[in-house]
C-alpha positions, 0 to 999 in steps of 0.5 A: 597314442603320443604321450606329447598328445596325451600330455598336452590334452591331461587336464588342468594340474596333471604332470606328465613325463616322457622321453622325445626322441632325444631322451629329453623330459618334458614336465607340463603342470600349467594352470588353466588362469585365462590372465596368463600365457598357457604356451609353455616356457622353456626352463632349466631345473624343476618346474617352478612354484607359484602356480606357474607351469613350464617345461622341465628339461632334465637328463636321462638319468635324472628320471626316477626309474622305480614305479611307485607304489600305489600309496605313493600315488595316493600320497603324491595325490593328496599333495597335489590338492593340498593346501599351498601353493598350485597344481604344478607347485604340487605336482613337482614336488611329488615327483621330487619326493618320488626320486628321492625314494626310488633312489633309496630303493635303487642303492639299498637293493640294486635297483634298475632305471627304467622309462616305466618307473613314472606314474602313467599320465592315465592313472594320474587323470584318473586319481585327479577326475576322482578327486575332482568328483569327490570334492563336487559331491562333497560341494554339492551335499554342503550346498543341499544341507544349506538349502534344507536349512534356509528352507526350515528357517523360512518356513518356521518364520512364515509359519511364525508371521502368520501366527502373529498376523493370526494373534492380531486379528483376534486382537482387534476384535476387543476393538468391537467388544461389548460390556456383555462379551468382554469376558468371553473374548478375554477368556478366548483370547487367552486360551489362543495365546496359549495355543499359538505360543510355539508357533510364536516363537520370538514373537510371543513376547511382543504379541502377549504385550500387544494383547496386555495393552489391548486388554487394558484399553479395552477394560478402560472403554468397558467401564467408561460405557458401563459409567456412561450407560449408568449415567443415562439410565439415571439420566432418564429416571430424572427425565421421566420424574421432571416429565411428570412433574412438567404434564401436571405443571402444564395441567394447572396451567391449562386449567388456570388458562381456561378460568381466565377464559372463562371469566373473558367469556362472562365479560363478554355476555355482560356487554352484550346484554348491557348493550341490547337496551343502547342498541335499541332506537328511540329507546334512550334519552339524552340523559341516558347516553352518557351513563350507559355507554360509560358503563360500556367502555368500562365492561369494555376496558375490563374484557379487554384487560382479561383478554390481555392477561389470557395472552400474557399467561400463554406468552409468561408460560409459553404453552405455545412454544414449538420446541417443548414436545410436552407442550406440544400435547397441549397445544391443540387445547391451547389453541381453541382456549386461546380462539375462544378469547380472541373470539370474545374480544372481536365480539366485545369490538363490534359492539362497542363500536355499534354503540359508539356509532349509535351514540353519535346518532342520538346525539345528532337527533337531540342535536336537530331537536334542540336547534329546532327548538331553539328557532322556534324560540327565536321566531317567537321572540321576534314574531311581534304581532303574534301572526305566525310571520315576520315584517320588515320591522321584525326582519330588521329588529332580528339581524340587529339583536342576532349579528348587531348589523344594519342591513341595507333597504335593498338588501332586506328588499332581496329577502323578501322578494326570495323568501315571501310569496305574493299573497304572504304578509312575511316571512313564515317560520319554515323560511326562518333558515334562508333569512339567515342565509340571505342576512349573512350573504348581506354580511359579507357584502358589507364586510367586502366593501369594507375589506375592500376600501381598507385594502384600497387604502392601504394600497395608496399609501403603500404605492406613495410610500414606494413612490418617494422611496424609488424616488430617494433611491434614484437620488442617491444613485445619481450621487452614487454614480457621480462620485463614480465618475469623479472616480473614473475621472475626465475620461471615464471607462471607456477603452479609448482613454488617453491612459488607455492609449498610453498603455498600447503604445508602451504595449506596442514597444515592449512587442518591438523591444523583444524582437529587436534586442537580438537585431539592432544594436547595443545603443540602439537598444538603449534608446528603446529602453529609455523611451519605454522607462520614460513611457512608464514613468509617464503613466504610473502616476495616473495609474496610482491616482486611479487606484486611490480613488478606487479605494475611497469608493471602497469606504463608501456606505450604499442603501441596502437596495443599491448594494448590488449596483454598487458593488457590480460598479465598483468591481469594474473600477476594481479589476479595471485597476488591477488589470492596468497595475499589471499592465504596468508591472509588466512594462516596468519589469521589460524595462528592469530586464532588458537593462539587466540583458543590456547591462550584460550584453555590454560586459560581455562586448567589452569583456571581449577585449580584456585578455587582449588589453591586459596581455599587452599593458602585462607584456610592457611590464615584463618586457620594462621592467615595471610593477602596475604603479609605474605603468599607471604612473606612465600612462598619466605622464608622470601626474601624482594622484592623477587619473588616466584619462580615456584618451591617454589610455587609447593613445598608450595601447594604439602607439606604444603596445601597438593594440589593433582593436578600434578606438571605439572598442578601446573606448567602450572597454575603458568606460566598462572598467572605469568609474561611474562617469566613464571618463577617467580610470583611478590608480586602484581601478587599474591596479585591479585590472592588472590582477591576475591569479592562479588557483592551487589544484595541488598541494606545493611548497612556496620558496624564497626564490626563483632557484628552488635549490638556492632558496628556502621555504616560506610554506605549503599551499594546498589545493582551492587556495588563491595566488595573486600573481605579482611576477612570471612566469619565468623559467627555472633553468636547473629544474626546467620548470614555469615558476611565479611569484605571488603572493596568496590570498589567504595570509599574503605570504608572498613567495616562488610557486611552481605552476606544473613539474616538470613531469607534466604535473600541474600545481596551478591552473589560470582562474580564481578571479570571479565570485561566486554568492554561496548565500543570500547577503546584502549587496552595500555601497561599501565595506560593512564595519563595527557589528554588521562586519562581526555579524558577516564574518560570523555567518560567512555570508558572501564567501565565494572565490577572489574576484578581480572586480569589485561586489557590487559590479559583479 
C-alpha cells in the first residue's frame, strides 16, 4: 500500500516517514485531542514539542540512511511512552537521536544512505499495539487486585455488623433476665463474647462495654426484685399475723354483739309478760293504769337503749363494712344478729303502743263512770222531793246553783214541753243531759240579746261620733278650700283667665316675632320687641303673686284625713305656677334674644359703611395733611371741647368728601358709634373710629424714618404684635417699597415699618382691631383700679387682640 496511506491510518503517537515523488519527508505525530485541529500543519525544522503534530519537511540528505538495530527501537519505544511531554515530542526525538547514531556508524565505517534506513511504520505499530496491551492488562490486573481487596474489606464488615447485631441481640435478652436465670446467661454471654471476638474485629471493644453496661444494669434490677421480693414475702408474713389477730378480734367482737342481743331479746320477753295483765280488759283499775304502764315505758326505754347500743357497737366496730373482706366472713352472722335486734325492738313498738291505746280506753271507761256518778249526784242534790224527778222549782234551783243564771218562764216552758212526756210529774234522770242542753240553748239566747244590745249601742256612738267627725271635716274643707281660692284669686284656675289670656297673646307674638325677624324691618322689629317686653312686664307681677300665695299654702297644716285632698289641690297650684313661670321665662328669654339679634343685626347694618366712612375722613387726612384732632376740630367748626353733631357729620361726609350713601344710613352709622343718646360724637369716639392697625406676621426692623437708608433703628417687632397706624402708607422710592408709621401697641415705640419687601414678602397684613375673650371676666362700667386691676393683670383675664371699640360695645 502508499506509505501517505499507510501514515495517515498508523494510530494516535506513530511517526511516519516517506519520500514523495519530490524526495520530500513528511513526519506525522499528531495526537488524537478533539479540542485541536487534527489537519496537519506545514512546518520547517523538526516536528515541534507540546504534543502538537505537523509536517516535517526535511532534504533528501537529512533522512538517516542506517537501519537501527532492534534495540534502537525498543529504546526509541520506550521514549515514545515515557514521561514528558506527547507521543509526537517522543517520536521526534527518537528519530533525532536515531540520526545522530547512523551518522556515527556512516563516518566511522563508511556507511551508505538509503530510504530503508528508517523504521518501517508497520513495526513501529506494532511495538506501540504491544505496548498499549501491556499497559491495558497491567490496568486491568491493578483495577482486579482493587476489586478483590474492596470485596474482602466489605466482607469482613459485614461479617463484622452481623457479629455486633448478633452481640446485641444476646444482650437484650438480660433485659427479660430473672434472679434464677441471671447467672446462666452471664456465664453464656461471656462465653459468646469470647467466641465472637474475631468476628468483632474493632468492634469488640464497644460491644464488651455494651455488655459491661448491660450486666450492670441488670445486676442493679436483680437485686432490687430480690429486695422487692424479700420485702413482700415479710410483707405477707405480717399480713397473715395481723390476719389472725383481726378473726380473733372480729370473734370477740361477734361474740360480744351477740350478748348485747341477747340481753335485747331478755328485755323484750320482759315487756311482754309485764304487758299481758295491761292487756287484758276489765282486768285493771284506775289506780292500776298509771304504775303499770310507767313500769312499761321503763322496760320500754331500756330495750330501746339496748337496741341502740347493738347499732352503735356494729357502726364503732364497723362489722358491716363492705371493703374489709375479714369482715365480710362475718358479715352474714352480723346480719341475723342485728335482724334479731331490730326484730325485738319492732315487737317492743307494738306493745307499747297496744298499751297506750289500751290505757286511753280505760281511762275514757273510768272517765264515762265517773261523770255518770257525778250526774247522779247532781240529780240527787236537786231532787227535793225524793220522787226520782225534777219540777219546775228544782229545774230553777239547778240552773241558778250550776250557771248562776235565771232562766225565763218561756224558756223553762221549752223544757218541759221537749223533755216531760204527758202523764210525767218531771223531768227523769235520763233526761238530766238534755236539760243541760236546752239550759245552755236559754244561756245563749240571753247572752245574745245582751251581746246584741251591747253591739247596738256601741254602733250608735260609733255612727254619731263618725257623724260629727264628717261633719268637722267638711267644716275645715270648706275653710281649706276658701283659702284655695283666695290663693287662685278672683278668677280661679280656670284657663280663660285674664292671666291666662294675657299669656296667649304674648304666645302669639313670640310666634309672629320669630317669623317676621328675617322679613320686616330693623324698626319694625323693634317695636314688636317693645310691645313683647312690655307685655311681659305686665304679667310678671301677677305671676310672682300667684306663686307666693302658693307658698303660703305649702305652710299650711291639714287633717291627717284631708292630707290627700290637700296635696292633689295644692299640686295643681303648684305645677299650674311652674308652667306659667316657664311660660314667662320663655317670653322673657324671645325678648332677651331678639335684642341680642337686633342689637347685632343693627351693627352689622351700620358696620356696612365703616370701611366706606373711614376711607374717606382718612383720604381727607392724607390728602390735607391733617392728624384726626384737626379733622374733629374741623368738623365741629373750630369749637374747643365741643362735639360733632349728627348733622355736621352728615353735612362734612355728603359735601366736602363727597360720600354717596344716604343721610338715613349715614345717621344710623352715626348713632352706632356715638355715645348713649346717639346724638353727638366726643373727640375720643372719633379719634377711635379713625384707628387703624396692622398685625406683625413676620419679625421686621422699625426705623426712624421714611428712607430705611438715611435712618436708623428704633427696634424689632416680632410676629403677633400690633401697630396702630398713624401715617401711610407711603412709598420708599429707593427701595421701592409700602412703608407706615405707627406706633406699636406693646411699648408705644413709634417708628417706619415695611408692610411687604419688595420681593413679594409680607411683614404686615390689616387686622388686629377686635377682641377676643381668651377667659371668663367681668364685664364693668369702667377701668378696674387699686386690687381688682393687680388682681386682673395677675390672672390675665380679658387678654385678647387690640380692639378699635370699647369692651363693653364688643
Amino acid at each position: 500500500s502508499d506509505s501517505r496511506n499507510r501514515s495517515r491510518a498508523a494510530p494516535i503517537g506513530a511517526s511516519v516517514s516517506d519520500r514523495d515523488g519530490g524526495g520530500r519527508s513528511y513526519s506525522s505525530g499528531y495526537r488524537g485531542d478533539r479540542g485541536r485541529d487534527p489537519s496537519p500543519k506545514r512546518s520547517r525544522g523538526s516536528s515541534g514539542g507540546g504534543g502538537g503534530g505537523g509536517w516535517d519537511v526535511r532534504p533528501p540528505s537529512a533522512t538517516p540512511s542506517s537501519v537501527p538495530s532492534s534495540k534502537g527501537y525498543e529504546d526509541s519505544g520506550r521514549r515514545q511512552f515515557g514521561g514528558g511531554g506527547g507521543v509526537g515530542d517522543s517520536a521526534g526525538a527518537g528519530s533525532t537521536q536515531q540520526a545522530g547514531r547512523r551518522t556515527q556508524d556512516s563516518s566511522g565505517s563508511g556507511a551508505r544512505e538509503s530510504r530503508w534506513d528508517e523504521v518501517p511504520p508497520w513495526r513501529e505499530r506494532e511495538m506501540l499495539k504491544h505496548q498499549a496491551a501491556e499497559q491495558q492488562r497491567q490496568q486491568e490486573l491493578a483495577l482486579k487486585e482493587a476489586r478483590q481487596k474492596n470485596k474482602a474489606a466489605v466482607e469482613a464488615k459485614n461479617a463484622e455488623n452481623t457479629a455486633v447485631i448478633h452481640m446485641r441481640r444476646f444482650i437484650q435478652k438480660l433485659s427479660n433476665v430473672t434472679p434464677e436465670s441471671f447467672q446462666a446467661v452471664k456465664t453464656e454471654l461471656e462465653a459468646e463474647l469470647r467466641n465472637k471476638a474475631a468476628s468483632l474485629g474493632s468492634q469488640f471493644s464497644v460491644v464488651r462495654e455494651e455488655a459491661d453496661g448491660a450486666l450492670k444494669q441488670t445486676q442493679t434490677r436483680i437485686e432490687a426484685m430480690r429486695d422487692a421480693i424479700r420485702k413482700k414475702t415479710e410483707e405477707k408474713v405480717e399480713l397473715k399475723k395481723q390476719a389472725e389477730a383481726a378473726l380473733k378480734d372480729l370473734e370477740r367482737q361477734q361474740s360480744e354483739l351477740g350478748d348485747l342481743v341477747d340481753v335485747a331479746e331478755a328485755k323484750a320477753d320482759l315487756l311482754k309478760e309485764a304487758s299481758e295483765p295491761f292487756l287484758k280488759e276489765g282486768n285493771l283499775s284506775i289506780e292500776d293504769v298509771g304504775p303499770k304502764l310507767a313500769h312499761l315505758e321503763e322496760l320500754n326505754t331500756e330495750l330501746t337503749s339496748s337496741c341502740e347500743a347493738c347499732r352503735g357497737f356494729i357502726s364503732q366496730h364497723k362489722l358491716l363494712d363492705p371493703v374489709d373482706p375479714w369482715k365480710q366472713k362475718f358479715r352474714a352472722d352480723i346480719v341475723k344478729l342485728t335482724a334479731r335486734a331490730d326484730t325485738a325492738l319492732k315487737a317492743a313498738q307494738g306493745i307499747m303502743r297496744d298499751a297506750r291505746a289500751s290505757k286511753m280506753q280505760v281511762i275514757q271507761r273510768i272517765a264515762v263512770k265517773q261523770r255518770l256518778q257525778d250526774d247522779d249526784d247532781l240529780f240527787k242534790k236537786y231532787d227535793l222531793s225524793g220522787k226520782g224527778c225534777w219540777d219546775r222549782e228544782a229545774v230553777l234551783k239547778y240552773v241558778k246553783g250550776e250557771f248562776d243564771f235565771t232562766i225565763s218562764t218561756d224558756a223553762l216552758d221549752r223544757v218541759f214541753s221537749n223533755i216531760v212526756s204527758p202523764g210525767e210529774s218531771g223531768v227523769r234522770r235520763d233526761r238530766l243531759t238534755s236539760v243541760r242542753s236546752l239550759v245552755g240553748i236559754a244561756r245563749d239566747a240571753e247572752r245574745s240579746k245582751v251581746v246584741r244590745a251591747e253591739r247596738e249601742e256601741r254602733e250608735r256612738k260609733e255612727a254619731a261620733e263618725r257623724e260629727m267627725k264628717e261633719k268637722a271635716l267638711a267644716e275645715t274643707k270648706a275653710k281649706l278650700e276658701e283659702r284655695l281660692k283666695e290663693a287662685d284669686g278672683a278668677d280661679g284656675m280656670s284657663s280663660a283667665t285674664p292671666l291666662e289670656k294675657e299669656f296667649t297673646k304674648a304666645d302669639e307674638k313670640v310666634r309672629l316675632l320669630g317669623l317676621n325677624m328675617g322679613v320686616k324691618t330693623s324698626e319694625e322689629i323693634a317695636e314688636s320687641i317693645h310691645e313683647l317686653a312690655k307685655l311681659a312686664k305686665s304679667i310678671e307681677q301677677p305671676v310672682a303673686d300667684l306663686e307666693q300665695r302658693v307658698e303660703v299654702l305649702d305652710k299650711v297644716e291639714v287633717d291627717p284625713d284631708l292630707t290627700n285632698f290637700w296635696r292633689l289641690e295644692f299640686g295643681k297650684r303648684q305645677a299650674r305656677v311652674e308652667r306659667l313661670k316657664a311660660r314667662l321665662a320663655r317670653v322673657d328669654s324671645t325678648v332677651v334674644t331678639s335684642r341680642e339679634t337686633m342689637t347685632k343685626r343693627k351693627a352689622l347694618e351700620a358696620e356696612k359703611f365703616r370701611s366706606q366712612v373711614v376711607g374717606l375722613l382718612r383720604t381727607y387726612m392724607r390728602e390735607n395733611g391733617v392728624d384726626s384732632a384737626a379733622l374733629f376740630a374741623k368738623m365741629c367748626e373750630g369749637k374747643e371741647d365741643a362735639k360733632l353733631s349728627q348733622p355736621a357729620f352728615i353735612e362734612f361726609l355728603r359735601e366736602t368728601c363727597k360720600c354717596e350713601c344716604s343721610e338715613e344710613e349715614l345717621g344710623k352709622f352715626f348713632a352706632h358709634i356715638s355715645s348713649s343718646d346717639g346724638e353727638n360724637l366726643g373727640s375720643e369716639a372719633f379719634d377711635q373710629l379713625l384707628k387703624f392697625f396692622y398685625k406683625v406676621v413676620e419679625s421686621t426692623v422699625v426705623t426712624t424714618g421714611l428712607s430705611i437708608k438715611d435712618s436708623g433703628t428704633v427696634r424689632r417687632v416680632k410676629a403677633g404684635e400690633m401697630i396702630e397706624l398713624l401715617e401711610g402708607p407711603k412709598k420708599e422710592e429707593l427701595a421701592c417699597m409700602m412703608r407706615i408709621k405707627g406706633k406699636a401697641v406693646k411699648d408705644g415705640s413709634i417708628g417706619w415699618i415695611t408692610v411687604a419687601g419688595n420681593q413679594g414678602k409680607t411683614f404686615l397684613e390689616e387686622g388686629g382691631n377686635l377682641y377676643k375673650v381668651r377667659k371668663e371676666t367681668p364685664l364693668t362700667e369702667r377701668p378696674p383700679t387699686g386690687d381688682v386691676a393687680k388682681a386682673e393683670a395677675a390672672g390675665g383675664g380679658g387678654g385678647g387682640e387690640k380692639g378699635s371699640h370699647k369692651a363693653k360695645d364688643e
